[in-house]
C-alpha positions in Angstrom: 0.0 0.0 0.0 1.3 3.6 -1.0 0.9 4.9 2.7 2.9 8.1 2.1 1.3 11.3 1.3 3.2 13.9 -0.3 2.5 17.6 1.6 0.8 19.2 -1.4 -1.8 16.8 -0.8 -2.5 17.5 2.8 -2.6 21.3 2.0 -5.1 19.6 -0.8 -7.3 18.4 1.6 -7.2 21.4 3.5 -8.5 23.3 0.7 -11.2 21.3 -0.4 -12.8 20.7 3.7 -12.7 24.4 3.5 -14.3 25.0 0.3 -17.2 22.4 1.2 -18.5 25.5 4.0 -21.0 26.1 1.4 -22.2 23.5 -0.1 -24.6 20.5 1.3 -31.1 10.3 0.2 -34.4 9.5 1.8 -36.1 11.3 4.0 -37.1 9.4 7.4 -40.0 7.1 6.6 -40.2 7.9 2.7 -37.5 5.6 0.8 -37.5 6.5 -2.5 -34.1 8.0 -4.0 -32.7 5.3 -6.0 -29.0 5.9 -4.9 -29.7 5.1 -1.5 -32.3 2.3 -1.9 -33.1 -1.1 -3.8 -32.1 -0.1 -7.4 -28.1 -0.5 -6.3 -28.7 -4.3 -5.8 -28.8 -6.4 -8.4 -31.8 -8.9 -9.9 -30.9 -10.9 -7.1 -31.9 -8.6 -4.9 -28.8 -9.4 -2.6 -27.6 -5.9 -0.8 -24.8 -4.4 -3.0 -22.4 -1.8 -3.0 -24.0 1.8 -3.5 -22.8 5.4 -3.3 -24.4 8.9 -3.9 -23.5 12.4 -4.3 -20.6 11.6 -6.7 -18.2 14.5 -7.9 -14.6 14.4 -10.4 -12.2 17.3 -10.7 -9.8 16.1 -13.4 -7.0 18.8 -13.4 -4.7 18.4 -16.5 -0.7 18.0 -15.9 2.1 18.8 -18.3 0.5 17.4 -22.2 3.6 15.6 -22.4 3.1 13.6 -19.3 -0.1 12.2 -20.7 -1.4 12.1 -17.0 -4.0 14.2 -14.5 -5.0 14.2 -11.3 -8.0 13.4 -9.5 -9.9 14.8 -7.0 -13.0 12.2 -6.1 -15.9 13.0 -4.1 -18.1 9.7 -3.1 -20.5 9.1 -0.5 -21.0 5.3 0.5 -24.9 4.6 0.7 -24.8 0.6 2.0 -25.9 0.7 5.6 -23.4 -1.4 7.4 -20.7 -1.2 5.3 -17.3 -1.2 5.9 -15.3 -0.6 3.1 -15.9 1.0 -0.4 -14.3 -0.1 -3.2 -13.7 2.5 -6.0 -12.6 1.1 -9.6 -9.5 1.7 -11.2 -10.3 2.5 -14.8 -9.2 0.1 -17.5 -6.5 1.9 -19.6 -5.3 3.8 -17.1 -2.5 3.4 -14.5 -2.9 4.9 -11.3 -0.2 6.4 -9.2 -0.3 8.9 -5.7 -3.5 7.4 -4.2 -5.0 8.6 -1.0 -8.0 8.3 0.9 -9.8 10.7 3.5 -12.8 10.7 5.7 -14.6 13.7 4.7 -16.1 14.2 8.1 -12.8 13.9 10.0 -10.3 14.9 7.5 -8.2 11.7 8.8 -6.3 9.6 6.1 -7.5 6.5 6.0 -6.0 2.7 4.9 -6.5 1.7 1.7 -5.0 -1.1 -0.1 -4.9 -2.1 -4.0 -7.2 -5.4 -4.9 -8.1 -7.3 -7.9 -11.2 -7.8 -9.0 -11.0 -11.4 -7.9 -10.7 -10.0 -4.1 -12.8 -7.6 -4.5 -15.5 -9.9 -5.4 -14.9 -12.2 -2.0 -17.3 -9.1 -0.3 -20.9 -9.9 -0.7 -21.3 -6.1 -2.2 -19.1 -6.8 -4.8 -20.1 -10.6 -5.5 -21.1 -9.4 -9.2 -18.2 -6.5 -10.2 -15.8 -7.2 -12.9 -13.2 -10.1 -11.8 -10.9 -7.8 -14.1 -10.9 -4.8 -13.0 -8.8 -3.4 -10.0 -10.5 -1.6 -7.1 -8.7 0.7 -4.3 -10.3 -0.8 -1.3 -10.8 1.5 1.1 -11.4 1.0 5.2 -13.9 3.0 6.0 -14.1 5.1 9.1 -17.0 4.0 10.8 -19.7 1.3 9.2 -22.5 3.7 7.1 -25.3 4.0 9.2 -28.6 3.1 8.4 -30.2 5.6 6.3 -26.6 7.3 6.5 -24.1 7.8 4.9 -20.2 7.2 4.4 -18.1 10.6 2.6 -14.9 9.9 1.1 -12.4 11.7 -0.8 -10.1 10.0 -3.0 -7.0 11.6 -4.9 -5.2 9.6 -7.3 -3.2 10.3 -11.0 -4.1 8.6 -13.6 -2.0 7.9 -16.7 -4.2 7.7 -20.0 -2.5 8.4 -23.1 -5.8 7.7 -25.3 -7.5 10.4 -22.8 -5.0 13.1 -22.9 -2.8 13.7 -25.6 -1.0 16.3 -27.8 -3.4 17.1 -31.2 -1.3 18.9 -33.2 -1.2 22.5 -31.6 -3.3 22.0 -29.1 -4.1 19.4 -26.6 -7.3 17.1 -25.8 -9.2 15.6 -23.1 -11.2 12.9 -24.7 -12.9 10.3 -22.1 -16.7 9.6 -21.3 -17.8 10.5 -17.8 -20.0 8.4 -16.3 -19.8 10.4 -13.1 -22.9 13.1 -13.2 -20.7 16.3 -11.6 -17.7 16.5 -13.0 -15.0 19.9 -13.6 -11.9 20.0 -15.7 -8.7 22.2 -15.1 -6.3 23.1 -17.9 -2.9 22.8 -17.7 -1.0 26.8 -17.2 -1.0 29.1 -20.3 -3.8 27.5 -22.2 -7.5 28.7 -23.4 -10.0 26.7 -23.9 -11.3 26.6 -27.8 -13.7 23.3 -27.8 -15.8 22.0 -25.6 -18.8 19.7 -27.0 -20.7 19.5 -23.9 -22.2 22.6 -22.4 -20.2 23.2 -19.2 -19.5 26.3 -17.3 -15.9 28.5 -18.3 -14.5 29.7 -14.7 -10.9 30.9 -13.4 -9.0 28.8 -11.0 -7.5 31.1 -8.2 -4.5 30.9 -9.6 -5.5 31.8 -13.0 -6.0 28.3 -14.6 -9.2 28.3 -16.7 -11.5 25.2 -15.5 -14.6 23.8 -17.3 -17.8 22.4 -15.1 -20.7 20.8 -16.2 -23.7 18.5 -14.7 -24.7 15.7 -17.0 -28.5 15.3 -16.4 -28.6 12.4 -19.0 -28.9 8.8 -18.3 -26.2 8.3 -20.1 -22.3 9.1 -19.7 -20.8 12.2 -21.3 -18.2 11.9 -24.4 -16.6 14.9 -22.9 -13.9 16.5 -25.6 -12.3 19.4 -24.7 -9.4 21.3 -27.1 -7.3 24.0 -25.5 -4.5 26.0 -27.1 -1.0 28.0 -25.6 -2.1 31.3 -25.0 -3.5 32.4 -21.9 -1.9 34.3 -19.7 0.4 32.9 -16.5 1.3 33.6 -13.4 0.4 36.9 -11.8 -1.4 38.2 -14.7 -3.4 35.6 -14.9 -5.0 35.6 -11.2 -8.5 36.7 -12.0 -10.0 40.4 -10.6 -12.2 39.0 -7.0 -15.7 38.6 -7.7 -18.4 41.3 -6.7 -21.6 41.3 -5.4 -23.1 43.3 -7.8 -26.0 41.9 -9.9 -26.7 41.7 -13.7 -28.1 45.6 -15.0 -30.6 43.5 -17.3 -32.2 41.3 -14.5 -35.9 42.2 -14.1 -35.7 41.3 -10.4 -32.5 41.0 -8.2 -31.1 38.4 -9.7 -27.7 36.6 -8.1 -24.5 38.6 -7.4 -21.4 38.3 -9.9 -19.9 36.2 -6.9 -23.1 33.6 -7.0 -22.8 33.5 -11.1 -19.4 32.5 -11.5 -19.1 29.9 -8.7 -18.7 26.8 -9.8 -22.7 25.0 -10.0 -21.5 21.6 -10.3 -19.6 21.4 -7.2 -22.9 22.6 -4.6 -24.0 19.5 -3.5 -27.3 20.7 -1.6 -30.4 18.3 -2.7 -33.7 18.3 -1.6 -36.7 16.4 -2.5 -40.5 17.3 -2.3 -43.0 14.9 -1.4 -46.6 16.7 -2.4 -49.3 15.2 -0.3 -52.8 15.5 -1.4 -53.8 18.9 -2.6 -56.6 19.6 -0.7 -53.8 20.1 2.0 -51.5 22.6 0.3 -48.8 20.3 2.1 -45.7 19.1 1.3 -43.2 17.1 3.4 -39.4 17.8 2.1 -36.0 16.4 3.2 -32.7 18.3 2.1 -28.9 18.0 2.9 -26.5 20.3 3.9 -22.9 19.6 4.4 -21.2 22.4 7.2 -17.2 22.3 7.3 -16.5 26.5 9.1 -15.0 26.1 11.7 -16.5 26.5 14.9 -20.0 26.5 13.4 -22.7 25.3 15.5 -26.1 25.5 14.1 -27.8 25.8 10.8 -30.6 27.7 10.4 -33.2 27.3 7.9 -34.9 30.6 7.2 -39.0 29.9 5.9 -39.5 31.7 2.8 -42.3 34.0 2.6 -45.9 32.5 2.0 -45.2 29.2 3.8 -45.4 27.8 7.3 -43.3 25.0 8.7 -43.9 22.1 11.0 -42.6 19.0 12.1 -39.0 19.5 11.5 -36.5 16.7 12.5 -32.9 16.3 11.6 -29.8 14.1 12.2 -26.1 13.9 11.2 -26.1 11.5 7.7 -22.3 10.8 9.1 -22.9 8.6 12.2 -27.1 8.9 12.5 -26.7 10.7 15.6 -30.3 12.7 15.8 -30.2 16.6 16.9 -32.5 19.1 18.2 -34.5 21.1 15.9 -36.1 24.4 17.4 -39.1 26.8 15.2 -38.3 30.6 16.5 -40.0 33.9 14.7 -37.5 36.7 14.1 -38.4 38.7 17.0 -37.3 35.1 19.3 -34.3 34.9 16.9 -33.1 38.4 17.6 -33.5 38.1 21.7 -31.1 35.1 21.2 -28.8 37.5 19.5 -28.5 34.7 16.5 -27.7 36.1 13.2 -29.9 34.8 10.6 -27.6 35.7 7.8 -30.5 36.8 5.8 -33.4 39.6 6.2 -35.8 38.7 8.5 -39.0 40.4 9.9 -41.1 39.8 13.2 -43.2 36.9 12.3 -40.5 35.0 9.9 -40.5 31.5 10.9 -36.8 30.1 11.1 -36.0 26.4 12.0 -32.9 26.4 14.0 -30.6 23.3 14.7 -27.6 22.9 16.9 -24.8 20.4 16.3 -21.6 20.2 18.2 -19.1 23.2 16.8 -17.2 21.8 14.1 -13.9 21.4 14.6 -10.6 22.4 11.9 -10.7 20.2 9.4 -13.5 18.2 10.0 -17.2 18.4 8.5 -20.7 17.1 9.1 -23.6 16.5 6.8 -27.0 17.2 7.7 -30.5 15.4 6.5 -33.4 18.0 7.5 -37.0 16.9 7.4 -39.6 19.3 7.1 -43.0 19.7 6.3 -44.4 23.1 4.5 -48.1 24.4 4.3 -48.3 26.9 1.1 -51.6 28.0 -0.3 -50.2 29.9 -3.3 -47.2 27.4 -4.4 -49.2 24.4 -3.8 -53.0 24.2 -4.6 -56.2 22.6 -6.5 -57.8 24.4 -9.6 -60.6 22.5 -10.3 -59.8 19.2 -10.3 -56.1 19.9 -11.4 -53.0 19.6 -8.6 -50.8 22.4 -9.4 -47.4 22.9 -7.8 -45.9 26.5 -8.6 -43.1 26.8 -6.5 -38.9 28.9 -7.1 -36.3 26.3 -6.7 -32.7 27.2 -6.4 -30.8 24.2 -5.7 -28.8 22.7 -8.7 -30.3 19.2 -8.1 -34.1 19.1 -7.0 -36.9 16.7 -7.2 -40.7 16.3 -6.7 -42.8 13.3 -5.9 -46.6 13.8 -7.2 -49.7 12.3 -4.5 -50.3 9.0 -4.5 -52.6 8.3 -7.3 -52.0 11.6 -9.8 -50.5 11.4 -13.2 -48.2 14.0 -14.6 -49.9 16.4 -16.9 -47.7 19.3 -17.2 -43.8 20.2 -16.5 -43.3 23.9 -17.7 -39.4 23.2 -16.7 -37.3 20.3 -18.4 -37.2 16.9 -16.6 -36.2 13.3 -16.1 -39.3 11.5 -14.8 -39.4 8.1 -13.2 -42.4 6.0 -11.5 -41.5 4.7 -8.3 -42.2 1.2 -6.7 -45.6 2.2 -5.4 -46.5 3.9 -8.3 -45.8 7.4 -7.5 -44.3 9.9 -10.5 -40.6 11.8 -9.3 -39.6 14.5 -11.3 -35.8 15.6 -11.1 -34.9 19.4 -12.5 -31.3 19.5 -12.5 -30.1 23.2 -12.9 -26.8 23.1 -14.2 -27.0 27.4 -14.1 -26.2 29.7 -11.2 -30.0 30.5 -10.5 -33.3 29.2 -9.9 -36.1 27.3 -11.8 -39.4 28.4 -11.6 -41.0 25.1 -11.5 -44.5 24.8 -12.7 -46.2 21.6 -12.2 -50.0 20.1 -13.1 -51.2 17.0 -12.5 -54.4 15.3 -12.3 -56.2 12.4 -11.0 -55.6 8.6 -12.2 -58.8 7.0 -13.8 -60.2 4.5 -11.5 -61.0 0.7 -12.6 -64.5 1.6 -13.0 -64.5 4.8 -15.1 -61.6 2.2 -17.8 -64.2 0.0 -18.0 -66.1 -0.2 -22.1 
């Protein structure tokens, strides 16, 4: 087992637990998001090996070398688990592993199997017997309904995937992985892309491409980039403002919100519409908290909705925390900044956790249910659901017993085991989607009847 890490990686590590601060599957009692559920076992129906929230950062080395490194984001889903096993790609040679818990920041063991050992663990009875795996000793076993977060550097050498074409270079290699970002090597500018991704500046000056694949298939990412771009400290790019676009008809999102990078902000939530009549909703989304000394989260209602029944627990370890409802006026005798605007009679869900400690992280599940008469509604005998969402991955379950009738905002839509519609709006763009949804009642036996 490599079991040396080079410094560049801890300071590595240190830069990526600080850059999660802002970014964030099933809700307790409603089991329904394929990653975390049955559809990771096979026809057998024998438990296998399952992971969510997966993100790649590929960032290209000299074009010569042939090679780049990777920066993996996983979280194990299997409750009970004890180790993950991440693929080494066929074609590729892999050099300068290392593993880390997410929520500690401590290295952890890993050693180098084949496919033949990987298969001795139940989870992995059905991988490929010829492909190695980086075996990884989890932390702690993944909790049920929890969750295991790992992050795994490695470089990979892939000639075919990276290589000179003429005068310019290419990154040629389909990405099964749904998040992914690419950083080009020093002094060059981007001139292809075929998949539409987002163009953003590296710190240091480095232009990197990011892009969510929505599709159910992988992306043939091919990027071409050219010598040209400036280097060094000409390239650093000016800081970001907050001011907002001159052309937006309402506030819109600062020039710091619009050029951060969407792909990365991994805060989900899923919306479970109960009957319509209700105006109702229950919702679960997660939040991952890595500032230092941070102790709460708060969860500020918007405007037009009330809140109830809020619960929460650490996806890390399970452990279940206190959830409090305050108003603004409550909020402001506790002297706790809300972050946001708030007036008198806002409703705020507030919920402590242990201070979080340098270098570590925690990740949050929050359940909640919402009661919105103009967002959520019946017209007649139509369900309508008319609701801003600004997360880059969301989702909505319809009632029991509605069919889809209406989507005024491009999705993927699945049925789930009980016969319930989800739709998924992935927002790959640094904004909201106004989601406008109809729906109407399934026929009953008797009204299909000749």
């Amino acid at each position: 087992m490599r079991a040396l890490i080079c410094a560049c990686e801890e300071r590595a590590m240190a830069k990526w637990l600080a850059a999660c601060a802002g970014i964030v599957l099933i809700a307790c009692g409603e089991r329904v998001y394929a990653k975390q559920d049955a559809a990771g076992a096979k026809a057998s129906g024998a438990a296998r090996q399952t992971e969510t929230d997966e993100y790649t950062r590929y960032e290209l080395l000299s074009p010569d070398s042939a090679s780049f490194r990777i920066r993996y984001e996983v979280t194990a889903t299997t409750a009970g688990a004890e180790y993950y096993f991440n693929p080494i790609r066929k074609g590729s040679t892999a050099s300068e592993e290392a593993v880390y818990d997410a929520m500690t920041g401590a290295k952890l063991q890993f050693e180098i199997v084949s496919g033949e050992e990987a298969r001795k663990d139940p989870l992995m009875a059905d991988e490929d017997a010829g492909t190695n795996y980086i075996k990884v000793h989890l932390a702690r076993p993944v909790p049920k309904e929890g969750q295991g977060r790992l992050l795994i550097l490695k470089t990979y050498k892939d000639a075919k995937s990276y290589y000179r074409d003429g005068n310019a270079i290419a990154f040629s290699r389909s990405l099964s992985i749904k998040r992914n970002s690419v950083v080009l090597p020093a002094g060059y500018e981007l001139v292809g892309c075929n998949v539409a991704s987002q163009v953003l500046s590296e710190p240091d000056g480095r232009i990197a491409i990011s892009f969510m694949n929505a599709s159910a298939g992988e992306a043939p990412l091919l990027l071409r980039a050219k010598p040209g771009a400036l280097t060094g400290a000409a390239a650093v790019p000016h800081a970001a403002t907050s001011a907002r676009s001159w052309e937006a008809p309402f506030g819109g999102e600062t020039e710091k919100e619009r050029v951060s990078e969407r792909a990365h902000q991994d805060r989900d939530i899923v919306y479970f519409l109960q009957q319509p009549e209700t105006h109702a909703f229950s919702l679960y989304h997660d939040y991952t908290e890595a500032r230092p000394g941070v102790d709460k989260y708060l969860n500020v209602v918007r405007v037009g909705s009330t809140v109830s029944a809020p619960s929460a627990y650490v996806l890390d370890t399970g452990e279940k925390l206190a959830t409090q409802i305050m108003n603004g006026t409550e909020l402001a005798a506790a002297t706790i900044e809300a972050g946001e605007p708030v007036t008198p009679t806002t409703q705020i869900v507030v919920i402590r956790f242990t201070p979080v400690k340098k270098g570590e992280s925690i990740r949050l599940r929050i359940s909640e249910t919402y009661t919105a008469l103009a967002s959520y509604r019946l017209e007649g005998d139509e369900l309508v659901f008319d609701r801003s969402l600004g997360r880059p991955r969301n989702a909505v379950v319809l009632p029991e017993g509605w069919y889809l009738t209406a989507s005024a905002i491009p999705a993927t839509v699945s049925q789930l085991a009980d016969g319930r519609v989800r739709l998924d709006f992935w927002n790959g763009r640094p904004d909201s989607v106004d989601v406008l949804i109809k729906a109407r009642r399934r026929a009953s036996r008797e009204e299909k009847k000749p």
